[in-house]
Each structure stands twice: as structure tokens, then as C-alpha cells.
PDB file of the backbone (N, CA, C, O) and the ligand in Angstrom, with CONECT records:
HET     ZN  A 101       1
ATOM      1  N   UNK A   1      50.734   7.133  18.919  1.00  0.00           N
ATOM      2  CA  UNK A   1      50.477   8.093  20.003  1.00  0.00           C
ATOM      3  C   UNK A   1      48.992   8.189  20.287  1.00  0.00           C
ATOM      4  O   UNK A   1      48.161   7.955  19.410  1.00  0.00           O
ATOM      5  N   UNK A   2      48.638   8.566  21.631  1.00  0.00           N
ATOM      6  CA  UNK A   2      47.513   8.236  21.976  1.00  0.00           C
ATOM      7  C   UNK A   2      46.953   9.889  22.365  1.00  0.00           C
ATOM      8  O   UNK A   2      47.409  10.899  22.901  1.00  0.00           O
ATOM      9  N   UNK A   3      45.561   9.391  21.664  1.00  0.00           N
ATOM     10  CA  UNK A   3      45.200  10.983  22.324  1.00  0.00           C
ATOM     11  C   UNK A   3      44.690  10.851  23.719  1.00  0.00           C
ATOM     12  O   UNK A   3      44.356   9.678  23.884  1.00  0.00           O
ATOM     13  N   UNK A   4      44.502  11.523  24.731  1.00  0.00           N
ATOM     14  CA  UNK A   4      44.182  11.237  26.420  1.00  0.00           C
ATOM     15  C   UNK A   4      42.495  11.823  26.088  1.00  0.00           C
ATOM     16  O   UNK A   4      42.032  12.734  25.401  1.00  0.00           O
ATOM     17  N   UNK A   5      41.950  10.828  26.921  1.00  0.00           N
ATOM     18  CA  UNK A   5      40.379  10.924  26.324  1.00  0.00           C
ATOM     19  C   UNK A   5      39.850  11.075  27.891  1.00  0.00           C
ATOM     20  O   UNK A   5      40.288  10.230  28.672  1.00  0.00           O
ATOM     21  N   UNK A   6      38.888  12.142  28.446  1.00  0.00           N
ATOM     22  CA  UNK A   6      38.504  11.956  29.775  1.00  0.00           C
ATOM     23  C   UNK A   6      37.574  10.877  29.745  1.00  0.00           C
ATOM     24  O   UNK A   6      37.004  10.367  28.780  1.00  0.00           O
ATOM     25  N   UNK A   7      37.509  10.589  31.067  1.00  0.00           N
ATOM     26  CA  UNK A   7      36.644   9.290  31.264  1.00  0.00           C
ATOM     27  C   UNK A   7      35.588   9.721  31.453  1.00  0.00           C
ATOM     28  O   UNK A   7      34.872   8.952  30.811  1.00  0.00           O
ATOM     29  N   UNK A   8      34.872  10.546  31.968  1.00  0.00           N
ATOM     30  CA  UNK A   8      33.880  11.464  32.210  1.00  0.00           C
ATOM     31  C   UNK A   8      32.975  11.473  30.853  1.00  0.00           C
ATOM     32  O   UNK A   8      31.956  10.844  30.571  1.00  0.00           O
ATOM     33  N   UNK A   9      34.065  12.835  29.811  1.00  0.00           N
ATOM     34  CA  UNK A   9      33.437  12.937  28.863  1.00  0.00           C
ATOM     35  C   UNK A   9      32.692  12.259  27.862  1.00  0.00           C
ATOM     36  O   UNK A   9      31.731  12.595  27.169  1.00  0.00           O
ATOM     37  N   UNK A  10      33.832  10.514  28.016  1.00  0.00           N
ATOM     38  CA  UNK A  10      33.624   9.172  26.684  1.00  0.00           C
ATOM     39  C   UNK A  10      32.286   8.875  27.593  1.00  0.00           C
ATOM     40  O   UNK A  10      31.319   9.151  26.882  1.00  0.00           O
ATOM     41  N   UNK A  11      31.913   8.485  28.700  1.00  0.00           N
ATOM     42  CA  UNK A  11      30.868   8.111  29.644  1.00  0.00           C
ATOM     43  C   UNK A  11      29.683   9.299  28.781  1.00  0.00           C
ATOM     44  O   UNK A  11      28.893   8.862  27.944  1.00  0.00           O
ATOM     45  N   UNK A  12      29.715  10.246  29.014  1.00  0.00           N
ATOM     46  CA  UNK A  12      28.620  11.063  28.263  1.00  0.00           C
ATOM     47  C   UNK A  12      28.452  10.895  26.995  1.00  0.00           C
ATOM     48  O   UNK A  12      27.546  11.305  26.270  1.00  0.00           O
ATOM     49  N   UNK A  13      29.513  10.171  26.717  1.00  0.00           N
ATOM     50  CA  UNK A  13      29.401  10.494  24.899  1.00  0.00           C
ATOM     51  C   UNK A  13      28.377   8.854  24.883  1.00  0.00           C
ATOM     52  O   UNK A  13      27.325   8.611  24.292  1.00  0.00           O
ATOM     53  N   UNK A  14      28.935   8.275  25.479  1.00  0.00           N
ATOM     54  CA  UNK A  14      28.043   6.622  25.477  1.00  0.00           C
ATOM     55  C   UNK A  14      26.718   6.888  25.406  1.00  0.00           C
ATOM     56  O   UNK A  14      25.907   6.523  24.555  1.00  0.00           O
ATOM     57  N   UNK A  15      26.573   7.529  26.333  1.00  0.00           N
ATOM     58  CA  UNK A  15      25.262   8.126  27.048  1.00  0.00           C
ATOM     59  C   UNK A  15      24.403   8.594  26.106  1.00  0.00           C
ATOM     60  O   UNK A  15      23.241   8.187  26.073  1.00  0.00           O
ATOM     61  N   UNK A  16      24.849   9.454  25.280  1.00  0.00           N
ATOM     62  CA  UNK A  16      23.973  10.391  24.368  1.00  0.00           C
ATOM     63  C   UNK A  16      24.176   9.201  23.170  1.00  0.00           C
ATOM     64  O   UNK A  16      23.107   8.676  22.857  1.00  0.00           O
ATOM     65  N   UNK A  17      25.161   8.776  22.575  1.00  0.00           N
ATOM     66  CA  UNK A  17      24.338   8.031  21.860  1.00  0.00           C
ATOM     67  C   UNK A  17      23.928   6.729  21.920  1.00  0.00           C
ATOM     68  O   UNK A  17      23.915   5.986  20.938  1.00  0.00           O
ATOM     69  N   UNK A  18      23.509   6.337  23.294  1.00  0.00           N
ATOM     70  CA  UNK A  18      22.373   5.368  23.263  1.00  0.00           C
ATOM     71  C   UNK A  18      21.166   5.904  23.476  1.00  0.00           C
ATOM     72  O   UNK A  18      20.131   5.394  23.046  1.00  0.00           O
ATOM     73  N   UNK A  19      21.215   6.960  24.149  1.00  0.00           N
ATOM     74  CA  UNK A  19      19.956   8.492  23.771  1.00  0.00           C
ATOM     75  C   UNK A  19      19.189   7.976  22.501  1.00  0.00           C
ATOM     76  O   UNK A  19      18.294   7.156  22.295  1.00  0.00           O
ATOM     77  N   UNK A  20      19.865   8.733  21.831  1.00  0.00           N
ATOM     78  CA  UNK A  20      20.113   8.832  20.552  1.00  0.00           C
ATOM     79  C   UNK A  20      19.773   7.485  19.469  1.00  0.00           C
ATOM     80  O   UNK A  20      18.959   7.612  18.554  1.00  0.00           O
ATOM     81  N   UNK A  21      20.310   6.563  19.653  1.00  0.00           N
ATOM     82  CA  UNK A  21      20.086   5.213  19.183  1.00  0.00           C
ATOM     83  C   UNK A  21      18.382   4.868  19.973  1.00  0.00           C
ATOM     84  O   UNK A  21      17.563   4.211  19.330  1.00  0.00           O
ATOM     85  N   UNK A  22      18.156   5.219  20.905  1.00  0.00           N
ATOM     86  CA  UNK A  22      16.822   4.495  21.729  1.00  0.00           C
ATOM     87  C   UNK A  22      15.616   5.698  20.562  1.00  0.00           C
ATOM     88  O   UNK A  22      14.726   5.399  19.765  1.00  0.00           O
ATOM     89  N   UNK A  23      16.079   6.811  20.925  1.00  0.00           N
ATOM     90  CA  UNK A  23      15.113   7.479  20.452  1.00  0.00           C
ATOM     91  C   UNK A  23      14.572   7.203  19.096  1.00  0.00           C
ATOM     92  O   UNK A  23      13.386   7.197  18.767  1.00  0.00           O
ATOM     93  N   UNK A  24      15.741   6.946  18.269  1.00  0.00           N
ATOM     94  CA  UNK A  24      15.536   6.778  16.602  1.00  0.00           C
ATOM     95  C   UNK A  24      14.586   5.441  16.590  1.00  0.00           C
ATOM     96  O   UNK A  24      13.415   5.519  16.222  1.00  0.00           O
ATOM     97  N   UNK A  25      15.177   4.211  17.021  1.00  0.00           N
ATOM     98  CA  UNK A  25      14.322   3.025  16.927  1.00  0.00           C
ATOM     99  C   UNK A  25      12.676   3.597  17.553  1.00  0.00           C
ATOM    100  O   UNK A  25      11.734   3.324  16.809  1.00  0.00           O
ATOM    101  N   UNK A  26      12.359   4.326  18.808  1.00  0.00           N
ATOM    102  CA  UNK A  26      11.183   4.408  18.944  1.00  0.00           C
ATOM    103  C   UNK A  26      10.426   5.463  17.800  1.00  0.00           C
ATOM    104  O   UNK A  26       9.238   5.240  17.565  1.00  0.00           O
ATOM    105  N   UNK A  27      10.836   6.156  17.371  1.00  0.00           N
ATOM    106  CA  UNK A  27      10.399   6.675  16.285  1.00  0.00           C
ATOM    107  C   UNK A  27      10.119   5.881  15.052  1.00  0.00           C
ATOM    108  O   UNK A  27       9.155   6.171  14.343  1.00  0.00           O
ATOM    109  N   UNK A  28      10.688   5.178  14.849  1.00  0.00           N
ATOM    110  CA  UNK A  28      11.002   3.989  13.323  1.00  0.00           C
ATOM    111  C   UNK A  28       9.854   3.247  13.835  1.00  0.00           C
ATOM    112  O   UNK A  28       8.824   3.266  13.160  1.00  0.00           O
ATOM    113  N   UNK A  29       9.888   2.466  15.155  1.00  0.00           N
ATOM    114  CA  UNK A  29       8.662   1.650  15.574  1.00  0.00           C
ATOM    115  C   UNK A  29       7.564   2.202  15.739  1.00  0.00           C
ATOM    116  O   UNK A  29       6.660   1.410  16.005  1.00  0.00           O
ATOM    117  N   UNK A  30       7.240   3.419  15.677  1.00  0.00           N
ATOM    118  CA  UNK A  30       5.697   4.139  15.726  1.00  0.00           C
ATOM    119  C   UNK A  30       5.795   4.464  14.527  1.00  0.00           C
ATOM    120  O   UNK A  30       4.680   4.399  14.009  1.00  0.00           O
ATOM    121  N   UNK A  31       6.776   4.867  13.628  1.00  0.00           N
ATOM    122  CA  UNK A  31       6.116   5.281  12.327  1.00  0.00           C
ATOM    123  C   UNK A  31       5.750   3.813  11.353  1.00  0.00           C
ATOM    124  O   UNK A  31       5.132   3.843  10.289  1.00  0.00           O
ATOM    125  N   UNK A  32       6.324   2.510  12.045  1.00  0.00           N
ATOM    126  CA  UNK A  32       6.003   1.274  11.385  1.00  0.00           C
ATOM    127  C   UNK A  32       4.661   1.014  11.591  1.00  0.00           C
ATOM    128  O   UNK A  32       3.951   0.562  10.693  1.00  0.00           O
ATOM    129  N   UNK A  33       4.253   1.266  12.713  1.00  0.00           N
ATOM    130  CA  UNK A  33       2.931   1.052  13.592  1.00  0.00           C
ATOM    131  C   UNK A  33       1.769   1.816  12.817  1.00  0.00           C
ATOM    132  O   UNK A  33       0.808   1.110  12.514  1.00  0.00           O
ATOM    133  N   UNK A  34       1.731   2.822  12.545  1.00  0.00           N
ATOM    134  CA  UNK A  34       1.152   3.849  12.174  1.00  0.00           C
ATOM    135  C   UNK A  34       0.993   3.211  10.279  1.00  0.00           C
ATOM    136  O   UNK A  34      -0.057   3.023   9.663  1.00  0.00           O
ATOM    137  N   UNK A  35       2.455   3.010   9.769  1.00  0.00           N
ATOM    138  CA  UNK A  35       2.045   2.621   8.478  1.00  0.00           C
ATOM    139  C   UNK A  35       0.734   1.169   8.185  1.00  0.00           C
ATOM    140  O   UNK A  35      -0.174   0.993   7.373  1.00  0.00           O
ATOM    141  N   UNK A  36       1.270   0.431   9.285  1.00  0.00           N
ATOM    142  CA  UNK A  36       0.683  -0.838   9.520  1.00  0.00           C
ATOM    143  C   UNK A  36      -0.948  -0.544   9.929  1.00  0.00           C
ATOM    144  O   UNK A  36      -1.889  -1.175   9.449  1.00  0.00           O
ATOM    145  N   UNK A  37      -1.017   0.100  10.513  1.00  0.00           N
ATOM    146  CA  UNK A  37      -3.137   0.428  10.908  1.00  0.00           C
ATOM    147  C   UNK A  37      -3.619   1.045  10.071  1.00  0.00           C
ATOM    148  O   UNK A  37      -4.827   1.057   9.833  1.00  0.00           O
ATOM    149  N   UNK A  38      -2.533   1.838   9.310  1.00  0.00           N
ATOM    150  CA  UNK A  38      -3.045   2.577   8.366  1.00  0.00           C
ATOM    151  C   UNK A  38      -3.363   1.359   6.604  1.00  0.00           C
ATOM    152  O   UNK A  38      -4.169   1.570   5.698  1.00  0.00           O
ATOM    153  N   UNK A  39      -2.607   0.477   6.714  1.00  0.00           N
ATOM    154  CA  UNK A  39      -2.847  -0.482   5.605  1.00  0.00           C
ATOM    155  C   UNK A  39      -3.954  -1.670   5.925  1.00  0.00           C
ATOM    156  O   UNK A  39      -4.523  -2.421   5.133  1.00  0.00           O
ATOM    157  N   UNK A  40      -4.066  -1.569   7.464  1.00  0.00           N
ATOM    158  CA  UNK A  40      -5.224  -2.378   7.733  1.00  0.00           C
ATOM    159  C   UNK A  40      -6.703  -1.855   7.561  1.00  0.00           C
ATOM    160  O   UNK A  40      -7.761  -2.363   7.190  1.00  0.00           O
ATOM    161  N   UNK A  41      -6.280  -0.552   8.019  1.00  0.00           N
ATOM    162  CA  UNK A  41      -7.619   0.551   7.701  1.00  0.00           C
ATOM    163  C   UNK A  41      -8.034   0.618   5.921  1.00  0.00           C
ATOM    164  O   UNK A  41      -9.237   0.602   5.661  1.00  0.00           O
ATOM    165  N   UNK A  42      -7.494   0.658   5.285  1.00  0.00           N
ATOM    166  CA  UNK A  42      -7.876   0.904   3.977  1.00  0.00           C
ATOM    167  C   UNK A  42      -8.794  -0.664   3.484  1.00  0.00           C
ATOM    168  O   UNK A  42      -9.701  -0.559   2.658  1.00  0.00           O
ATOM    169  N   UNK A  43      -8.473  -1.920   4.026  1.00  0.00           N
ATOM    170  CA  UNK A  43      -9.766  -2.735   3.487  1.00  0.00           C
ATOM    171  C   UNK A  43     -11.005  -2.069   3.899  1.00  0.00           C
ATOM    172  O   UNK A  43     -11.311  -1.193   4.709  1.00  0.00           O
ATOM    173  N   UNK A  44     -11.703  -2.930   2.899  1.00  0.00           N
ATOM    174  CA  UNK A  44     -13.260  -2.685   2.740  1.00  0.00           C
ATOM    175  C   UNK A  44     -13.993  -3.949   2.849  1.00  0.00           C
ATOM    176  O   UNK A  44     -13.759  -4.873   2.069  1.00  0.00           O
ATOM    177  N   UNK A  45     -15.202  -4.067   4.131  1.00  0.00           N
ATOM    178  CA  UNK A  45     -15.759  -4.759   4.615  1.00  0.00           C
ATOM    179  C   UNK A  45     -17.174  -5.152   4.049  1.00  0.00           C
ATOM    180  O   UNK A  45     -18.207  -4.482   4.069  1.00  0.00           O
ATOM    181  N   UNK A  46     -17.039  -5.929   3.734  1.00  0.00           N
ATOM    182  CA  UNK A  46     -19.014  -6.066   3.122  1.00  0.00           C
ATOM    183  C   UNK A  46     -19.876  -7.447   3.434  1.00  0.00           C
ATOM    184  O   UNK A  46     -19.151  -8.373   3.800  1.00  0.00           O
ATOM    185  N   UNK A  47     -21.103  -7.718   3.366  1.00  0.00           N
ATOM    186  CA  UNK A  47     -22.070  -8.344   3.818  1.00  0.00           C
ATOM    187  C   UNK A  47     -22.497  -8.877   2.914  1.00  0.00           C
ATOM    188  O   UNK A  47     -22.862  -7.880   2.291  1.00  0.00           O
ATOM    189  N   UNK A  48     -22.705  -9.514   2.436  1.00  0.00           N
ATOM    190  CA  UNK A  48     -23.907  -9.790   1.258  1.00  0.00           C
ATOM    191  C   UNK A  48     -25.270 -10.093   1.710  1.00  0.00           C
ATOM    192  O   UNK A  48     -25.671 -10.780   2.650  1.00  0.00           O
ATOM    193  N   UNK A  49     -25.960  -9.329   0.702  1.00  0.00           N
ATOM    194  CA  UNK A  49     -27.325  -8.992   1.217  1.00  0.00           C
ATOM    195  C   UNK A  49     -28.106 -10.416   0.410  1.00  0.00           C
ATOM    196  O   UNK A  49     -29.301 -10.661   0.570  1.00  0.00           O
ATOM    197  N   UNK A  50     -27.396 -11.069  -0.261  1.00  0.00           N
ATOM    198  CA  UNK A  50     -28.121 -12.252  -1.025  1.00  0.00           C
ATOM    199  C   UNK A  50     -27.774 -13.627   0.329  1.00  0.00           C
ATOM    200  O   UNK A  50     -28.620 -14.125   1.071  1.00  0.00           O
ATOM    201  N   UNK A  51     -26.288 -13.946   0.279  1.00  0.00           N
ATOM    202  CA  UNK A  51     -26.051 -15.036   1.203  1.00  0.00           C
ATOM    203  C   UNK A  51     -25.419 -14.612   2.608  1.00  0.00           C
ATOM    204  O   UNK A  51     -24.738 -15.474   3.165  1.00  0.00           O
ATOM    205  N   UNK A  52     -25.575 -13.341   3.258  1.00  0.00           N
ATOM    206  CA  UNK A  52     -25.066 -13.310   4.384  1.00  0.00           C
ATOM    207  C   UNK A  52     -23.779 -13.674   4.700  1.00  0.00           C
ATOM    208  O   UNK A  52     -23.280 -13.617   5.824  1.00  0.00           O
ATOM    209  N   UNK A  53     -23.170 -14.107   3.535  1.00  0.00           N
ATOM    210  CA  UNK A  53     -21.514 -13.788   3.397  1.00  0.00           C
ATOM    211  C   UNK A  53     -20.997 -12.748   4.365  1.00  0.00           C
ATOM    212  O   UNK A  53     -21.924 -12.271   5.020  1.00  0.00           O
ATOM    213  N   UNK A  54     -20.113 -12.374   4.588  1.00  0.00           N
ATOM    214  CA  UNK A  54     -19.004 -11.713   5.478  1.00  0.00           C
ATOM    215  C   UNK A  54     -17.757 -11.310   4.617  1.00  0.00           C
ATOM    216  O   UNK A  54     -16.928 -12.126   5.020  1.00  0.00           O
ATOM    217  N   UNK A  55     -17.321 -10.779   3.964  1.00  0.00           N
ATOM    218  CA  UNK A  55     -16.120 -10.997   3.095  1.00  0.00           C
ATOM    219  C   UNK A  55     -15.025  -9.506   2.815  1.00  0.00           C
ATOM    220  O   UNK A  55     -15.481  -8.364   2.752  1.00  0.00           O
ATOM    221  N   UNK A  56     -13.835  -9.782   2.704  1.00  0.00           N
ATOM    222  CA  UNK A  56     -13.238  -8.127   2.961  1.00  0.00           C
ATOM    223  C   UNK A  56     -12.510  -7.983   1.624  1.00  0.00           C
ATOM    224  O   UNK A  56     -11.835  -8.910   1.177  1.00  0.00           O
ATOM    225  N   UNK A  57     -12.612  -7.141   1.165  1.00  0.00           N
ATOM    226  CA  UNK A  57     -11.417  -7.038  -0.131  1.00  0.00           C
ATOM    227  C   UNK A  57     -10.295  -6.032   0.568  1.00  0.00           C
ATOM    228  O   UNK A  57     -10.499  -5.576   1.693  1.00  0.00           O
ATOM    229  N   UNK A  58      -8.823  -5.651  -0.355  1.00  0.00           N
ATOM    230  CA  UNK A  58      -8.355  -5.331  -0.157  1.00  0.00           C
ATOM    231  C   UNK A  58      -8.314  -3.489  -0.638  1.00  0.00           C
ATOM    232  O   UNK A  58      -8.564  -3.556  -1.842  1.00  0.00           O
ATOM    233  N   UNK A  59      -8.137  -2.022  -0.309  1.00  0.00           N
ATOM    234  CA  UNK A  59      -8.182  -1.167  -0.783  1.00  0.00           C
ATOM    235  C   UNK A  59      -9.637  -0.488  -0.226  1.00  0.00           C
ATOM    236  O   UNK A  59     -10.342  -1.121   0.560  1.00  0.00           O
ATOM    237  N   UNK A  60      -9.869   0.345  -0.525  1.00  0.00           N
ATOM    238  CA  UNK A  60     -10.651   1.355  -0.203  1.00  0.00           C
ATOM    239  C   UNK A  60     -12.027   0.829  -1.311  1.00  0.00           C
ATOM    240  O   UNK A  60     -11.526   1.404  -2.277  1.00  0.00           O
ATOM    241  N   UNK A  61     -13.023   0.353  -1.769  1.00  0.00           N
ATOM    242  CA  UNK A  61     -13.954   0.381  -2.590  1.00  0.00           C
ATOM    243  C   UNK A  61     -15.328   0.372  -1.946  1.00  0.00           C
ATOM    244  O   UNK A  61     -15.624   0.090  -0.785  1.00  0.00           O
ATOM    245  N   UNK A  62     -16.305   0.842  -3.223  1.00  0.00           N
ATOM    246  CA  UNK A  62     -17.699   1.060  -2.510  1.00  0.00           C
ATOM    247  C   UNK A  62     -18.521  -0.021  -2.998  1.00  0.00           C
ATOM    248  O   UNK A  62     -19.674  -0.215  -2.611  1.00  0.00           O
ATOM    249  N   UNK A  63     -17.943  -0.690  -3.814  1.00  0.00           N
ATOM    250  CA  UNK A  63     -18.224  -2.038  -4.336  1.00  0.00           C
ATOM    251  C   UNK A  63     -18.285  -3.252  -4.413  1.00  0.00           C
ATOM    252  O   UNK A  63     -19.433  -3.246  -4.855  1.00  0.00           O
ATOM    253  N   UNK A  64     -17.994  -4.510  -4.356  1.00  0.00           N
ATOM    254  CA  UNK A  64     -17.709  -5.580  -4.742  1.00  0.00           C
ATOM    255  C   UNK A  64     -18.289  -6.923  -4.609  1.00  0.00           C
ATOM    256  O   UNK A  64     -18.982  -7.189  -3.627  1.00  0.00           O
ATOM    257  N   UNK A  65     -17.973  -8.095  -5.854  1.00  0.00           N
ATOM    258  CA  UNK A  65     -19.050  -8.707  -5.804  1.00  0.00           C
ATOM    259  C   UNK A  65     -18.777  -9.952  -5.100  1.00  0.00           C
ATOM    260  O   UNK A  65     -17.754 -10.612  -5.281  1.00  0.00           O
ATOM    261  N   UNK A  66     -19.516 -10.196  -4.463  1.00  0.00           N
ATOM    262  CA  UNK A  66     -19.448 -12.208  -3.303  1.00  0.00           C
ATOM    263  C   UNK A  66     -19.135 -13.222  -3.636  1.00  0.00           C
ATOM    264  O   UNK A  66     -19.920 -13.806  -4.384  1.00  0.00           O
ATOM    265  N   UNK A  67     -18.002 -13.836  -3.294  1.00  0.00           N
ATOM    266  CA  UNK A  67     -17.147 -14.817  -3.884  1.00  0.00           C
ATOM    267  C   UNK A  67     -18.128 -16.035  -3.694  1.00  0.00           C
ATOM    268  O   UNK A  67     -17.863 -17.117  -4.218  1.00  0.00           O
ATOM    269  N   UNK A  68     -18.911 -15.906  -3.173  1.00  0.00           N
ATOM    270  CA  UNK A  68     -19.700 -17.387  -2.811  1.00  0.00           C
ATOM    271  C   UNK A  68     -20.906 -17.362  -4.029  1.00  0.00           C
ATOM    272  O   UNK A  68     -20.901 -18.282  -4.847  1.00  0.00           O
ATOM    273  N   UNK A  69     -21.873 -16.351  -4.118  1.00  0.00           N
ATOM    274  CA  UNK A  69     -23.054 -16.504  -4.467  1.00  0.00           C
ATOM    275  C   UNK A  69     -22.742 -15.060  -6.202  1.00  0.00           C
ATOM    276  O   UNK A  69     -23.632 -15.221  -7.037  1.00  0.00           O
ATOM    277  N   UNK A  70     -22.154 -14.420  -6.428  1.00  0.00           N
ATOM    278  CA  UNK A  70     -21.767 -13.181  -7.328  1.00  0.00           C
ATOM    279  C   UNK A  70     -22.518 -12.320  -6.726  1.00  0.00           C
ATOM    280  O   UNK A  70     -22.125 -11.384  -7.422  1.00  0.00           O
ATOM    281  N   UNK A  71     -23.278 -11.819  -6.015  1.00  0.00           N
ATOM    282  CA  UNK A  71     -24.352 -10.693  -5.685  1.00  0.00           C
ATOM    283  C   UNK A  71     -23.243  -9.152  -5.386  1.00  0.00           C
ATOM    284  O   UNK A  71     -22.380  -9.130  -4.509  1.00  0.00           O
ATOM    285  N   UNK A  72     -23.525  -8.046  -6.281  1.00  0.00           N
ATOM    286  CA  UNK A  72     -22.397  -7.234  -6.218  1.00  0.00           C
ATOM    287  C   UNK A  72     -23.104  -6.860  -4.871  1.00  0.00           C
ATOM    288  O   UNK A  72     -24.320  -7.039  -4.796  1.00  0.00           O
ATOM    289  N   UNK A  73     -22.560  -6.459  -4.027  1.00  0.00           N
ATOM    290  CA  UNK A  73     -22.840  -5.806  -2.387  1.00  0.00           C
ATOM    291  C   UNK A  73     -21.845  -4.514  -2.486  1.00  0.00           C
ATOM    292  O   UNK A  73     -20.750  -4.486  -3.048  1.00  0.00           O
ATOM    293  N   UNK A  74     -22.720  -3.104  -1.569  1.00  0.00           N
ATOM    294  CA  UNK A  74     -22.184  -2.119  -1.080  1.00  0.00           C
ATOM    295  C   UNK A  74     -21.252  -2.405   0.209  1.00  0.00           C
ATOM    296  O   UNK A  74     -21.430  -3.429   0.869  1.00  0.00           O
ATOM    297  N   UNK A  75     -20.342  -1.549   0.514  1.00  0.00           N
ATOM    298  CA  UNK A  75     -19.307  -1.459   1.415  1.00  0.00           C
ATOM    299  C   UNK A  75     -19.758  -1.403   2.565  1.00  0.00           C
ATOM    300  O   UNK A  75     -20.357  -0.333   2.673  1.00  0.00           O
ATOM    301  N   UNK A  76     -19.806  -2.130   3.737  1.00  0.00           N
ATOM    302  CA  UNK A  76     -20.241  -1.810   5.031  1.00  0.00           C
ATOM    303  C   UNK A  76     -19.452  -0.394   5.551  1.00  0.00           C
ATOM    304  O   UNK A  76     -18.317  -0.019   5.258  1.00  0.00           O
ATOM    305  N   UNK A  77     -20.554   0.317   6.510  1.00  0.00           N
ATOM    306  CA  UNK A  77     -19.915   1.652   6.860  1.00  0.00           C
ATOM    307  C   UNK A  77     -19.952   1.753   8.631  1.00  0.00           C
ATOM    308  O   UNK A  77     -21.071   1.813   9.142  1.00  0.00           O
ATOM    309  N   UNK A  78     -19.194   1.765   9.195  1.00  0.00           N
ATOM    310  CA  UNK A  78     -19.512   1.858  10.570  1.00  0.00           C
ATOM    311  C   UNK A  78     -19.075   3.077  11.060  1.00  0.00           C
ATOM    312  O   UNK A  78     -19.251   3.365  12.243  1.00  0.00           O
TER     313      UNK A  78
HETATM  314 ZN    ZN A 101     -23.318 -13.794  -1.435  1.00  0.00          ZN2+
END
């Protein structure tokens, strides 16, 4: 036995949850976004003041030393 379903109502019901489905993914994709700049933001950029190296480590530090020449170098700050 069949239950009688308006056509109207199933049409709204579609409706809301592709609402519903659109909204969640754009939320999931900005909070991916957000995790992602936020893990790019945490390297640390430095110079070396001995060979003019360029070099980034990974994490937040105020430290580290130059893979080319050892010269420990401070963190570039912009
Ligand atoms: Zn160096």
C-alpha cells in the first residue's frame, strides 16, 4: 500500500535538501580553505645573512640554521 505523497510538498522537500546539501559542502570548503592558509601561514621564512640563501622551514620558529653554508639565521618578519 502506498502512501499518497503531494507533488508539491516532495518538490519542496527536494528543494530544501539540496539547500541543505549546497550549504554544508560550502561550509566544509571554507573551513578546508581556512585550515589550509592557516598551515601555510605557520612556516617560517629566513635569509641567510652569511650566503644569501632564501630557505623556509616548516612550523612557527625564530631560528634556524642554512642548509647550504650552517650559519644559524633569525626568522624573517614582514
Ligand atoms: Zn647560508
Amino acid at each position: 500500500m502506498q502512501i499518497p505523497v503531494d507533488l508539491g510538498a516532495f518538490l519542496a522537500f527536494l528543494a530544501g535538501l539540496a539547500a541543505v546539501i549546497l550549504f554544508g559542502l560550502q561550509a566544509w570548503y571554507d573551513r578546508r580553505d581556512v585550515l589550509l592558509s592557516d598551515h601555510r601561514r605557520i612556516n617560517s621564512a629566513f635569509s641567510c645573512v652569511r650566503c644569501s640563501l632564501t630557505y623556509v622551514r616548516p612550523r612557527r620558529r625564530e631560528e634556524a640554521v642554512c642548509p647550504r653554508c650552517g650559519w644559524n639565521n633569525v626568522r624573517l618578519k614582514f
